[in-house]
C-alpha positions in Angstrom: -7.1 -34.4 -2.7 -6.2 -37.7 -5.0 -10.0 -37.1 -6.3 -8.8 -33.4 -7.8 -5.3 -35.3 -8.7 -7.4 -37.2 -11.4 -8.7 -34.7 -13.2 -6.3 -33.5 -15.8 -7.9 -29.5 -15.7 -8.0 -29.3 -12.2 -3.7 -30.6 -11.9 -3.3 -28.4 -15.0 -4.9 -25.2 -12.6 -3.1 -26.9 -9.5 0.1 -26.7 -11.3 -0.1 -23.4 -13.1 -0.8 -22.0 -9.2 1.6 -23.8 -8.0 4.3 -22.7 -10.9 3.4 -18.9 -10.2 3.5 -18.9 -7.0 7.2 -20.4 -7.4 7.5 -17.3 -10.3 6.7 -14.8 -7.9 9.0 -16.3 -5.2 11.9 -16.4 -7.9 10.9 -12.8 -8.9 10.8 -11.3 -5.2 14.5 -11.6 -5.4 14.6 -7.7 -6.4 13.4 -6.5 -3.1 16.3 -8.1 -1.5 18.7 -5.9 -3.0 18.5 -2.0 -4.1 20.6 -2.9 -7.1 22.4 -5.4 -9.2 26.0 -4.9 -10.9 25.6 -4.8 -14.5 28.6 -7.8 -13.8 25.8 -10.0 -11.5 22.8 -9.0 -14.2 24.7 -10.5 -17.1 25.4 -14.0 -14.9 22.0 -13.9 -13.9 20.9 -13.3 -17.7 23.5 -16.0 -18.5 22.4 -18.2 -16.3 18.8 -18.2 -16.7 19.4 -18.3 -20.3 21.2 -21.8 -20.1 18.8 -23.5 -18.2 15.4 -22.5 -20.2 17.7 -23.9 -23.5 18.7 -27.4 -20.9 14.7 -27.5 -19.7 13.7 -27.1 -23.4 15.2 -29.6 -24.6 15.1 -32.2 -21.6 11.5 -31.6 -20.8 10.1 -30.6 -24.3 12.0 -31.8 -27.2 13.8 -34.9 -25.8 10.3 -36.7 -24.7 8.8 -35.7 -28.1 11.8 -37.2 -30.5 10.7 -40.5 -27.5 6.9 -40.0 -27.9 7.7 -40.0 -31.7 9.7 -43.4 -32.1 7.3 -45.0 -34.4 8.0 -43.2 -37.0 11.1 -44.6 -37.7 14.0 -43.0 -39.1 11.7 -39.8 -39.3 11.3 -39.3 -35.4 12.9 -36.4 -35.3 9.9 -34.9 -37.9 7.0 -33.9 -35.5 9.8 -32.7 -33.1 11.2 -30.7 -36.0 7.9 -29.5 -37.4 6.5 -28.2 -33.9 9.6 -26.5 -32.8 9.8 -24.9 -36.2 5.9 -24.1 -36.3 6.3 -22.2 -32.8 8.7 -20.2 -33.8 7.2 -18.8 -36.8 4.2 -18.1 -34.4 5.6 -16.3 -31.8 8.1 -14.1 -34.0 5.0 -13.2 -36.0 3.0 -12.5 -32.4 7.0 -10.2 -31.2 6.3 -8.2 -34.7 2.9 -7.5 -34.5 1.9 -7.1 -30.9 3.2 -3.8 -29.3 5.4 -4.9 -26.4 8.3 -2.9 -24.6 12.0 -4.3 -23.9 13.3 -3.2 -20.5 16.2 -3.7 -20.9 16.5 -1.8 -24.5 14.2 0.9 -23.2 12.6 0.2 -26.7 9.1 -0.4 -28.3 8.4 -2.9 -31.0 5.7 -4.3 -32.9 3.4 -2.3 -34.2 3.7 1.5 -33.7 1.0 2.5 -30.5 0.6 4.8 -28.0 -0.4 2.3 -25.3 1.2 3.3 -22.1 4.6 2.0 -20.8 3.4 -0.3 -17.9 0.7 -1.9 -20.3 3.6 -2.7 -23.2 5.4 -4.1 -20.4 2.4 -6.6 -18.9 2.2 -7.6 -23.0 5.5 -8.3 -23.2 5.5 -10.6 -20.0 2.4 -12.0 -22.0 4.5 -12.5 -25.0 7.0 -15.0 -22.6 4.7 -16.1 -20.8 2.3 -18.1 -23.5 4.9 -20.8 -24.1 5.2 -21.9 -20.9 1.7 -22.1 -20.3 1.2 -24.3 -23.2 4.0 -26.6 -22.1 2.5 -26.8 -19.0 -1.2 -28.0 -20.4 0.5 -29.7 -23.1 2.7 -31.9 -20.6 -0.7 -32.2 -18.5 -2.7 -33.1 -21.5 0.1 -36.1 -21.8 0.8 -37.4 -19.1 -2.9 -37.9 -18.1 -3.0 -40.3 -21.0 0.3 -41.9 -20.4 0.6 -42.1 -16.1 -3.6 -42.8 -15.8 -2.6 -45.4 -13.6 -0.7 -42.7 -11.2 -2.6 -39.6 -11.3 -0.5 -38.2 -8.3 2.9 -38.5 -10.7 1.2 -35.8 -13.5 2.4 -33.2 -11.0 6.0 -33.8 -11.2 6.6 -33.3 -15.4 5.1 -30.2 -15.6 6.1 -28.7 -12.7 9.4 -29.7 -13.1 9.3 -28.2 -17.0 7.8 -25.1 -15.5 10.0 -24.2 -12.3 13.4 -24.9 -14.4 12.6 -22.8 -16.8 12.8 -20.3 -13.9 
């Protein structure tokens, strides 16, 4: 098993198993109940909300502004320029790729007769990119920086992964 740890692609697959495996757990909640209260949906919306913002910043942004310390006064720039860079690309990718919002009942992007179901599966897509990235991106990392302890390149991304959930 430590002979798979050390290969950053194989922990990178490991990991995104792992993480939807813990996805689907967190999503099997809906078969425990028949409903929700519009009153428990917004704390739940609230909540889940609060803690992608706290796990963006303490998992993503925080470690870059450290990874980015040699730059001086100007840290903050590739932290800056990447977060601003994503989000140019993935509110182009909300306007032009055809996705549906639950929640809204509504269509965007561009106009399409694909089928509800399928807009849906694009719009989990959509969320889904991101945290994929951040999960090779933290793998990609940390298998330069913890070479030393392969077995520790599990824990960052995970942990970026599953509190985002």
């Amino acid at each position: 098993m430590v002979e798979i740890i050390k290969s950053p692609v194989l922990s990178a697959l490991l990991a995104g198993c792992f993480t939807w495996a813990l996805t689907a757990l967190g999503a099997s909640a809906v078969f425990l109940s028949r409903g929700f209260s519009r009153r428990a949906l917004d704390i739940m919306l609230g909540f889940a909300g609060g803690v992608m913002i706290a796990a963006s910043y303490w998992s993503l942004l925080a470690p870059a502004l450290e990874m980015s310390g040699h730059w001086g006064r100007l840290s903050f720039v590739p932290a800056a320029v990447g977060f601003l860079a994503g989000a140019v690309v993935l509110r182009l990718v909300d306007y032009v790729l055809p996705h549906l919002h639950p929640a809204l009942n509504q269509v965007e992007g561009v106009p399409t007769h694909l089928s509800r179901t399928f807009l849906l599966v694009l719009a989990i897509t959509l969320h889904n990119i991101p945290e994929g990235l951040a999960v090779g991106v933290s793998f990609g990392a940390m298998a330069r920086v913890l070479s030393k302890y392969p077995a520790l390149n599990l824990f960052v991304p995970l942990n970026i992964k599953c509190s985002r959930k």
